[in-house]
NULUM-289203 format. One record per residue: x negated, y negated, z negated of N, C-alpha, C in turn. Coordinates in steps of 0.05 Angstrom, whole numbers, padded with zeros to 5 digits, always signed. Layout:
BEGIN
XYZXYZXYZ/...
//
This chain:
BEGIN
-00710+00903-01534-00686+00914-01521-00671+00891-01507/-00662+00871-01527-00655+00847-01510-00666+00838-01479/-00704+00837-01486-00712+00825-01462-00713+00849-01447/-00706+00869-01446-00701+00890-01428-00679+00881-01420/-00650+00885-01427-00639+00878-01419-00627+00848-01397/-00635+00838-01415-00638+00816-01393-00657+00812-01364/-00673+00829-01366-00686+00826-01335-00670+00847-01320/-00659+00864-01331-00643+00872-01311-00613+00869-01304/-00603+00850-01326-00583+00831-01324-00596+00808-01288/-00622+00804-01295-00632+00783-01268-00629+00802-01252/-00642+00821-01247-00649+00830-01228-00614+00843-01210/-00597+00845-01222-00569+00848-01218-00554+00822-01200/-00566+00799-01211-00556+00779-01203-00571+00770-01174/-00593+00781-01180-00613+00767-01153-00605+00788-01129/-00597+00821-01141-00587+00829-01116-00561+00825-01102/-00535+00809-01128-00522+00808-01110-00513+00785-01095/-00539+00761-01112-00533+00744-01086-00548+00745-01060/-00566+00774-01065-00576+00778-01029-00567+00789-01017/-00536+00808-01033-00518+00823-01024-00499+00801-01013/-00492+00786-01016-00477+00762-01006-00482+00747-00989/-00507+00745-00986-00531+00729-00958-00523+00749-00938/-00532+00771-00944-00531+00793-00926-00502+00792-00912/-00488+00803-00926-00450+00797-00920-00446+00770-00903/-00462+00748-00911-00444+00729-00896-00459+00719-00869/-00487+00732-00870-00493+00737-00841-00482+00760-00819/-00479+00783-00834-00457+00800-00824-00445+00797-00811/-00423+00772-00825-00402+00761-00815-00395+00745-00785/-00427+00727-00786-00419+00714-00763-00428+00724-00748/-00446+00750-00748-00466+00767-00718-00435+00784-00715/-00420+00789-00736-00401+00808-00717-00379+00797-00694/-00382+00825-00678-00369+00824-00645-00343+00840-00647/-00322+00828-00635-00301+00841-00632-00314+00856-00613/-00293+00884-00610-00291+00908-00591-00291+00887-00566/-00313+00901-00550-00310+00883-00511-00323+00852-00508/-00335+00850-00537-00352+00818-00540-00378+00825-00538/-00387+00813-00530-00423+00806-00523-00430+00797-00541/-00465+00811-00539-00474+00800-00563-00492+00774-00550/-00504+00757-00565-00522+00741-00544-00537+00754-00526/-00553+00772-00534-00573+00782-00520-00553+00801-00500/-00539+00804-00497-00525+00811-00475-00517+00789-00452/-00500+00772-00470-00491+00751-00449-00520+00725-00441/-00550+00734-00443-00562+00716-00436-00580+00737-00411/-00578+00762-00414-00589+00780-00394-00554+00786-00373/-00538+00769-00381-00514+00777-00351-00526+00764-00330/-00526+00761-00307-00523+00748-00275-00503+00726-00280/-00513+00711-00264-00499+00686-00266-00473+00689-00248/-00452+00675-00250-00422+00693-00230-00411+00710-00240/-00424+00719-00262-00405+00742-00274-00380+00736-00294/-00365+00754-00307-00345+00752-00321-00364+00748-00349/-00354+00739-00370-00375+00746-00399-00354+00738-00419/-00347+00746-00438-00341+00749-00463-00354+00747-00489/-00353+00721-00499-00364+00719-00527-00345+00701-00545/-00349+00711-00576-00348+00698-00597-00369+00683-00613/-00356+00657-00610-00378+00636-00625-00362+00617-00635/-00376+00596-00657-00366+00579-00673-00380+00550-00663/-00347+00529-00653-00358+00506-00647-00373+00495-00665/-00386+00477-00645-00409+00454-00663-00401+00437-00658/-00393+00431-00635-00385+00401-00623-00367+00392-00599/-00341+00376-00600-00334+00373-00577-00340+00354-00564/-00342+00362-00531-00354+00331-00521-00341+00317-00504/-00311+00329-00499-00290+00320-00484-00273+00330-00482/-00250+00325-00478-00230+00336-00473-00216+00310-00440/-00199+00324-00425-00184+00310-00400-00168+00337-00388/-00146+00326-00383-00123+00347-00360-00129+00375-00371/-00123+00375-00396-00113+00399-00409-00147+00422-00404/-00171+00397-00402-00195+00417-00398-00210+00404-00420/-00225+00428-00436-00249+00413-00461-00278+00426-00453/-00298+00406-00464-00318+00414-00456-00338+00415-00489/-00339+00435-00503-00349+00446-00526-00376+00460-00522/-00392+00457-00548-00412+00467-00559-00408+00482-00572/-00422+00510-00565-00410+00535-00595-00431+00549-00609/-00435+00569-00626-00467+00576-00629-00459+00601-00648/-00477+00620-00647-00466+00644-00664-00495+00640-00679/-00500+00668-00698-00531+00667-00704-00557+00670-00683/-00546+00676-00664-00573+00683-00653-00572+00670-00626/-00554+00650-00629-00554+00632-00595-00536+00612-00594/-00530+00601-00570-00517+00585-00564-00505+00575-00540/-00477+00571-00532-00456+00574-00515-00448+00543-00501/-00446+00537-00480-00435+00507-00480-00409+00514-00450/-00389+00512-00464-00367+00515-00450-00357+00487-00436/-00358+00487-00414-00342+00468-00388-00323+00464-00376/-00301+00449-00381-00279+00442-00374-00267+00475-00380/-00268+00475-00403-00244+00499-00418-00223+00498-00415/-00199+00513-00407-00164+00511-00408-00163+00494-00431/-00152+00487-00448-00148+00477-00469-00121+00458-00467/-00098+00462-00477-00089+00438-00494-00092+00411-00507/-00079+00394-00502-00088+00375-00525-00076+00386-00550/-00059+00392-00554-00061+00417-00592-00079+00427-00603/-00081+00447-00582-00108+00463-00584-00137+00451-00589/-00144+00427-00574-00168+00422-00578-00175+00408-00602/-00157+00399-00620-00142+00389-00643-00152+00403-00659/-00138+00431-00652-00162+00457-00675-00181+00461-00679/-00203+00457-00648-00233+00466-00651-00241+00433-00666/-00236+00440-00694-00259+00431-00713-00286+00448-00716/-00307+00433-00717-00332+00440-00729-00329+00462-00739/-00337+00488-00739-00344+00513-00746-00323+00539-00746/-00300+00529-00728-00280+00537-00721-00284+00565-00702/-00281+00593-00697-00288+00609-00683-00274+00628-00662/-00277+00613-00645-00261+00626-00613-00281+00644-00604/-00260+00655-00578-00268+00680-00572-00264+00668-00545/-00279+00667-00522-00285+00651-00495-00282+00670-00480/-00268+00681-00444-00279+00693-00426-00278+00672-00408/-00301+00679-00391-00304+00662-00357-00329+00668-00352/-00339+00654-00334-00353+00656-00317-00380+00650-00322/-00410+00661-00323-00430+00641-00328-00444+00629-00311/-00449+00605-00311-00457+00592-00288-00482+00577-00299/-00493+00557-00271-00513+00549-00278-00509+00524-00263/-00514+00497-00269-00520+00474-00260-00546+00452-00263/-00551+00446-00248-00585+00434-00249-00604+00448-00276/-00605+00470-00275-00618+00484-00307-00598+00489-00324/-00579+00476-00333-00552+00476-00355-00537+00510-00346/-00538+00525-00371-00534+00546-00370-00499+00540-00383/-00478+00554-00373-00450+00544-00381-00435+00569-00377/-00410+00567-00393-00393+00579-00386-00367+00565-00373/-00365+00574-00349-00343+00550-00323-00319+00575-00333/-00289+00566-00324-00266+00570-00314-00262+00587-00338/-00252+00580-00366-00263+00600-00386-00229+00588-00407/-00220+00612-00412-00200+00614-00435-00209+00611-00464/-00192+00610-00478-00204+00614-00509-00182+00623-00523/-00186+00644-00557-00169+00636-00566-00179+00635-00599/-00163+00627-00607-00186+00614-00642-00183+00646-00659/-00196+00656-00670-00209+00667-00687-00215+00667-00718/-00207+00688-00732-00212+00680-00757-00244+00676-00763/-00254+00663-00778-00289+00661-00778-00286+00634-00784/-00308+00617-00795-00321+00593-00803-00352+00595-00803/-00364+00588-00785-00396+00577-00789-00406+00546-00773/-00422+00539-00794-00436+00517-00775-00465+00520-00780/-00482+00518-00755-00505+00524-00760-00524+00495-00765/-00545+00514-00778-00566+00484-00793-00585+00482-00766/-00586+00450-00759-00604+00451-00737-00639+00448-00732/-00638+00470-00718-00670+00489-00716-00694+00466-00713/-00709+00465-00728-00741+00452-00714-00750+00453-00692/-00747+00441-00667-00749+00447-00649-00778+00433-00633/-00782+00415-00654-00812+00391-00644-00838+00415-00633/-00845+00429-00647-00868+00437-00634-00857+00461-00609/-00833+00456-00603-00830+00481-00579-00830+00461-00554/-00824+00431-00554-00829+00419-00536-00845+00416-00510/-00851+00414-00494-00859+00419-00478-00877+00454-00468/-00865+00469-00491-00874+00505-00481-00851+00521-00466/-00857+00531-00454-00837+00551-00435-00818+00564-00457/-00817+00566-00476-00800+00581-00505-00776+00562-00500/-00781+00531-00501-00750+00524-00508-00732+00527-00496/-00729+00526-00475-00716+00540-00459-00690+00563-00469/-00703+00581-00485-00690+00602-00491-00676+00592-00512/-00680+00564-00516-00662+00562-00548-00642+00541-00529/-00634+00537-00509-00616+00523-00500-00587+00519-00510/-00581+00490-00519-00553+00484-00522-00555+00495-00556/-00580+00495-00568-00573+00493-00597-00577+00469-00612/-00554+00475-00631-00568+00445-00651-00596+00442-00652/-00609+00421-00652-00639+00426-00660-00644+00401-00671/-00678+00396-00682-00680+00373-00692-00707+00374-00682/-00708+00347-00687-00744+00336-00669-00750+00311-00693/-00772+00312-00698-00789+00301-00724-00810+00288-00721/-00817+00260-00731-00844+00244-00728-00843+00239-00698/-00818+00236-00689-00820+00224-00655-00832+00190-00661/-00843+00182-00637-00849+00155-00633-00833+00149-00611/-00810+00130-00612-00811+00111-00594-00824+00100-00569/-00816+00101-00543-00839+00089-00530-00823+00082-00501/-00836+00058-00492-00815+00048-00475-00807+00052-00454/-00785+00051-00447-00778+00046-00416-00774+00022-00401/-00773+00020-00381-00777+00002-00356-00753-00002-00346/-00744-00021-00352-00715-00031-00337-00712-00040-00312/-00690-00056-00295-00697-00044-00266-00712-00080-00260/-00714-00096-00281-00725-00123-00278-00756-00117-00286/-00766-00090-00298-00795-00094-00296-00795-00086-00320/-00786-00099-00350-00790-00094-00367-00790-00081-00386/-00808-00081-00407-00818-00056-00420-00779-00059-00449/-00775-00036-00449-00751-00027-00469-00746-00013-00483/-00738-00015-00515-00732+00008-00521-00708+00034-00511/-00693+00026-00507-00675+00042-00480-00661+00030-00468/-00638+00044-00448-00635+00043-00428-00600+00049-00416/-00585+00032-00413-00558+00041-00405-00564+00052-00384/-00552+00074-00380-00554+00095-00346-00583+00099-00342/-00592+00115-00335-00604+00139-00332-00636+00118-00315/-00624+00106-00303-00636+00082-00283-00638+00046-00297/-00625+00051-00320-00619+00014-00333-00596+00009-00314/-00581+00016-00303-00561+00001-00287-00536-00004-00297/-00532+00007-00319-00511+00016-00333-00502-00006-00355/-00485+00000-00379-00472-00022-00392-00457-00010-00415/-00452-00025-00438-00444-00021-00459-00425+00001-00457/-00420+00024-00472-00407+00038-00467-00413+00068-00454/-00436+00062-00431-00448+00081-00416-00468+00094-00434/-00487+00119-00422-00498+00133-00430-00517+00125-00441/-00532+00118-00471-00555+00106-00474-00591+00131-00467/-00609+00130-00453-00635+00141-00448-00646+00122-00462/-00667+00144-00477-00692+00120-00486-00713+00152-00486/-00737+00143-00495-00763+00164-00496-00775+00160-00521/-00793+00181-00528-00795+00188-00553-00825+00211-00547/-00840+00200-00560-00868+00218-00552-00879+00243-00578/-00877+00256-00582-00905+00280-00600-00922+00286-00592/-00951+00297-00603-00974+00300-00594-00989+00294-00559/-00971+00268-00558-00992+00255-00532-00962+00263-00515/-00953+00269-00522-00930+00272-00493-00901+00263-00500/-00891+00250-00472-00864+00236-00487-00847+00248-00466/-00826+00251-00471-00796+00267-00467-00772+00245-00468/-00758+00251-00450-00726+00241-00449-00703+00245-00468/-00701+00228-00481-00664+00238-00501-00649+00217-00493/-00624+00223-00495-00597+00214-00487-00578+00216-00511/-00568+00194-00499-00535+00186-00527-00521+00196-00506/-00502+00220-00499-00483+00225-00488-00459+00205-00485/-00439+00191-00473-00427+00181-00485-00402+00191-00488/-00401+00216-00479-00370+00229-00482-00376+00246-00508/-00394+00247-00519-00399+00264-00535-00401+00249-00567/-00426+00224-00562-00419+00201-00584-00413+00175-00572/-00398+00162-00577-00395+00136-00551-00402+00119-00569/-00392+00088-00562-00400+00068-00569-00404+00054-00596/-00367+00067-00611-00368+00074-00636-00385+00084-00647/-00399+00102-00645-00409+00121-00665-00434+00104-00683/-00452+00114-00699-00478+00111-00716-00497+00115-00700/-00491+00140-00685-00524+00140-00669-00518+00128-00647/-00505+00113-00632-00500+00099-00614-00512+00066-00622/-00503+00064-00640-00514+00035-00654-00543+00043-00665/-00558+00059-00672-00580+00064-00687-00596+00058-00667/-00593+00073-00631-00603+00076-00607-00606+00039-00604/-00585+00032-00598-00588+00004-00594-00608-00012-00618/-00612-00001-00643-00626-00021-00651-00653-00012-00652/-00666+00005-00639-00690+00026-00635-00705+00003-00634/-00741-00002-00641-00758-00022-00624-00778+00002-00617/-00795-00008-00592-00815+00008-00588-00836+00009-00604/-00843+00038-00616-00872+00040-00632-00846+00062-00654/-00822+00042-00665-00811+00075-00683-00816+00089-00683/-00820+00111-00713-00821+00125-00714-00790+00138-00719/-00783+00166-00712-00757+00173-00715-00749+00208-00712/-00734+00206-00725-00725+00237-00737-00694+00251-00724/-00695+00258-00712-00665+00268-00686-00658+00282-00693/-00626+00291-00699-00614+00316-00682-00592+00320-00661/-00590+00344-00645-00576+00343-00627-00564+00369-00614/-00562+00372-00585-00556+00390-00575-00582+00402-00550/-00591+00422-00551-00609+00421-00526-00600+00422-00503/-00590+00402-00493-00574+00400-00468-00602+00408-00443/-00587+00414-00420-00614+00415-00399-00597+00400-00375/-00615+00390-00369-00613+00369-00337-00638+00375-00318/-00648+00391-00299-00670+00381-00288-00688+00385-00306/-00691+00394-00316-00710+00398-00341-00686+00396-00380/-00713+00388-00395-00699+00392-00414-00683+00358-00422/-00659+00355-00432-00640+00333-00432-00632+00336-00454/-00643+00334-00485-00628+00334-00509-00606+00311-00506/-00584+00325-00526-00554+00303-00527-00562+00294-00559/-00573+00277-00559-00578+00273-00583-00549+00250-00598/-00548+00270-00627-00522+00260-00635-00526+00241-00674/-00549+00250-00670-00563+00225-00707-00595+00217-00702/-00599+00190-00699-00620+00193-00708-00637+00168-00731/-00656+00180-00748-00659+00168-00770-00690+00145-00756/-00692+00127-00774-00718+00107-00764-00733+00120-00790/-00755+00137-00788-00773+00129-00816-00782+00107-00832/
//
């Protein structure tokens, strides 16, 4: 009787912490009345008006009362551009903080955004865990995961070419022309193919860990990233940690 009891003492407990999983995904897929769901606001026209609720990940600037934020719900992800904002206000959007955005969606060299866009904060808290993104690399799929946290695994190091010839682990400006402070590029290869990441610097600057980690990169590292899937012209991760194995 006891061990009767007790397995269904478990079995009580195991449902209601899937009752609680369940609930607190709930939570962050829900849409106020007149909000988009992702799959709405990724099938709008670009120019249009769009309305969503999401929870920042990251800010990557603020100037003249405009911020430029990373947001992400469960099933996507938002990157807002020169937002109205306050300096108060931008004060608030901590990490997992949840506004409610309208403006415009636009598109710049690939970078899918939301331009000329209001906010106002929201009750809600999420931060999302960032997705495996290494084997979607170079397939037409990533794409669709644009502007999410992501992480990239067992990268190698591999050099770039500075504008004197020589071989580097990276690269101030985009070209080597650049200087402490500026944007760090370096490359990073998986299964035979190597890809572009970037130290943003409005996003992590000079201060930061992965800004110094970047600088002390050699070629051949092995290394473990995460970031934002930024797009430039193709794909432009904002990479914001990364580890040396």
């Amino acid at each position: 009787m006891k061990k009767f009891t007790a397995v269904l003492l478990t079995l009580a407990l195991v449902f209601s912490f899937a009752g609680c999983a369940k609930s607190g995904e709930a939570d962050v897929n829900a849409k106020s009345e007149g909000v988009m769901t992702y799959a709405e606001y990724a099938a709008a026209e670009l120019d249009t008006q769009v309305v969503i609720e999401a929870y920042v990940q990251a800010k990557q600037s603020w100037w003249e009362d405009k911020a430029t934020v990373y947001a992400q719900d469960a099933d996507g992800a938002y990157f807002m551009y020169d937002m109205a904002c306050s300096a108060e206000d931008y004060e608030k959007l901590t990490p997992g903080t949840k506004i409610k955005v309208t403006g415009f969606k636009a598109e710049w060299s690939g970078e899918v955004e939301i331009m000329d866009a209001t906010f106002e904060i929201m009750e809600g808290n999420y931060i999302a865990e960032a997705m495996d993104a290494t084997a979607l690399l170079g397939t037409d799929d990533l794409i669709n995961h644009q502007n999410k946290f992501v992480s990239f695994k067992g990268m190698t190091v591999e050099p770039s070419v500075d504008p004197d010839g020589n071989e580097v682990a990276f690269m101030y400006s985009w070209d080597g022309s650049g200087q402490e402070g500026d944007d760090l590029y370096f490359n990073a290869s998986v299964n035979g193919q190597t890809y572009t990441f970037t130290i943003e610097s409005y996003l992590c600057d000079s201060t930061t860990d992965v800004y110094a980690a970047v600088k002390g990169l050699n070629i051949g590292d092995t290394i473990d990233m995460e970031g934002f899937l930024y797009w430039y012209e193709g794909v432009n991760p904002h990479i914001t940690s990364v580890t040396v194995k």
